[in-house]
N, C-alpha and C positions, 0 to 999 in steps of 0.2 A: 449297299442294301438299305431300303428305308427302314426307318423306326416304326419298328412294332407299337402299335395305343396295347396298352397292357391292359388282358381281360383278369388278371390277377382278384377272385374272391367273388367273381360273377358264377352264374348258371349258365353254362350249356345244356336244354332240351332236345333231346334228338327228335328229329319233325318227322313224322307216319312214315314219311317214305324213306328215312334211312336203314339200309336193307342189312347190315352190317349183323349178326344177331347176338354177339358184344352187347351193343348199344342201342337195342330195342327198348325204343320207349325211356329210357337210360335219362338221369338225371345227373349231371355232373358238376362239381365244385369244383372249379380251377384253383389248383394251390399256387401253380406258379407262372406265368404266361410271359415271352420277351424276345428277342429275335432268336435264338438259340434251342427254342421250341418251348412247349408246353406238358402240363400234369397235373391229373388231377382225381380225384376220387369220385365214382357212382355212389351214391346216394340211399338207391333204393333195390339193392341186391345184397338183403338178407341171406345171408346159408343157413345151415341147418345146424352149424359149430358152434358150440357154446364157448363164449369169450375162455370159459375155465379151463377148455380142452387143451389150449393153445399158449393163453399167459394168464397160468393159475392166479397168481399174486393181483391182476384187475377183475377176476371175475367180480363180478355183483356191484363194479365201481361205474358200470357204462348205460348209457342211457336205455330204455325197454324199450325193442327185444333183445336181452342179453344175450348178443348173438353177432359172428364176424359176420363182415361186408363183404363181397368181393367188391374191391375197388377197379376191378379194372383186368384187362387179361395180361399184366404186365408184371413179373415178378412175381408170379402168387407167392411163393415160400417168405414171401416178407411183410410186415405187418406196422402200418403207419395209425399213427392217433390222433383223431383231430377233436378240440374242443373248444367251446366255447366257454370266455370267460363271461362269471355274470357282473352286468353291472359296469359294462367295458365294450360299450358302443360306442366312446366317443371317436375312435382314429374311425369312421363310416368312410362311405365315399363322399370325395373331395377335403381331405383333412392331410394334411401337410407332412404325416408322418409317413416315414419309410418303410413298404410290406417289409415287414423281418423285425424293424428296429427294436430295441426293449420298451417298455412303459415303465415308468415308475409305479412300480406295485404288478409288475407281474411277474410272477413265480419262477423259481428257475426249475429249468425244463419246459417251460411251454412259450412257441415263439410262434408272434401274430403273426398271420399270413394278412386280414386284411377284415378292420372293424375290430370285433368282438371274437372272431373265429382263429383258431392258430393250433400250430402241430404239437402234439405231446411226446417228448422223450419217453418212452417206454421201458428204457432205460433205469428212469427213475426210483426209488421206493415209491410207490402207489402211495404206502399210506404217508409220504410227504408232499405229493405235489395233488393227489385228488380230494382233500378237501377245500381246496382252494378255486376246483375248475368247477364248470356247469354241467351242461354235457357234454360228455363224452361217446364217441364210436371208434371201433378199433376196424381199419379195413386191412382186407390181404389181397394184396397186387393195389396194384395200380392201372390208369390210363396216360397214357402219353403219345405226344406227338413232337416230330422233329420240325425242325425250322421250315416256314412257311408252309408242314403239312393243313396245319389245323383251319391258316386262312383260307387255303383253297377249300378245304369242306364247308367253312360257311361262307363262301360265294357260290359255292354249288347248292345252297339253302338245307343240307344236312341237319345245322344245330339254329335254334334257337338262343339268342344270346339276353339271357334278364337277371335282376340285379337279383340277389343273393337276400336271403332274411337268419337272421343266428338258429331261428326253429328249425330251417332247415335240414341241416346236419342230424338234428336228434329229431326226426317226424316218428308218432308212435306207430304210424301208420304209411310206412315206406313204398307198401306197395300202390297205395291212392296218392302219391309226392309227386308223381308225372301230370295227370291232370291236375291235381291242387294248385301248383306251380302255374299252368299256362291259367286254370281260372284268376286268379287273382291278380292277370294282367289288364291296364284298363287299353285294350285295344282289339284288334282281330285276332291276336294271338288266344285270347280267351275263350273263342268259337274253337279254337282245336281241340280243347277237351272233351269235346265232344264226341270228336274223332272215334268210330268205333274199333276195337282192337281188331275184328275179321272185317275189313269192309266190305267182302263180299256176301257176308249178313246182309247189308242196308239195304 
């Protein structure tokens, strides 16, 4: 089998015509990407669950809206944290370190996925590892794909593949992160924001 290029810590977009309705419009953070398949958490799907409902002990620790994510239609009953540290952009893309590896000076309980961004032990005493992190989102489920699913969806032009920013993960405003994301592309990708959500409005 050939070597997967690892999208590990990039955006997946899902392009107008992904009809899936999972991942309409869906902004995704690949946590982990390799031949073995892929996963990764939506972005901009808010519920209505207050982080307190779920895991008292982080309420009022996660970025606003203090509110779970559905990550994904994968596992709902399970609840992943992903944060960013501040101040901890150095491993960015093309930097020599290993997604996962420690840094010197980073907390235990929170392991990079890739930059600035990495997963939170929930595990933890909150009030040991979150005054240390930036923001924080708590998702429940996940998204995944099995080996060679996720290539074929983007040759069939499904996802949009663009580089990741740390604001990301914590946007105050999750459900404008779908156009934000393609605006701030300097290419043709940035005409898709424009995209209207009924095309048959235009």
């Amino acid at each position: 089998m050939t070597e997967v290029s690892s999208l590990t810590g990039r955006l997946l977009v899902a392009a107008p015509a992904l009809s899936d309705p999972n991942f309409d419009r869906a902004v995704v953070l690949l946590l982990d990407h390799d031949e073995e398949g892929s996963l990764g958490v939506v972005l901009n799907r808010p519920t209505p669950v207050g982080v307190g409902d779920i895991l008292a002990a982080w309420a009022g620790r996660t970025a606003a809206p203090d509110v779970v994510f559905q990550g994904g239609p994968v596992s709902l009953d399970s609840a992943l944290g992903v944060a960013v540290m501040p101040g901890d952009e150095g491993a960015a893309p093309g930097s020599r370190l290993r997604p996962g590896a420690p840094r010197r000076g980073a907390p235990l309980g929170w392991r990079r996925v890739h930059g600035a961004i990495g997963l939170v032990d929930l595990e933890m005493p909150p009030e040991l590892l979150a005054p240390a992190l930036g923001a924080l989102r708590i998702f429940a489920g996940y998204a995944g794909w099995g080996p060679g699913q996720l290539e074929r969806e983007l040759s069939e032009g499904a996802w949009y593949v663009v580089e990741s920013e740390p604001g990301d993960v914590s946007s105050p405003h999750p459900e404008k992160l779908w156009r934000a994301v393609l605006r701030r592309q300097r290419s043709e990708l940035a005409m898709i924001a424009t995209y209207p959500d009924d095309p048959s409005l235009n």
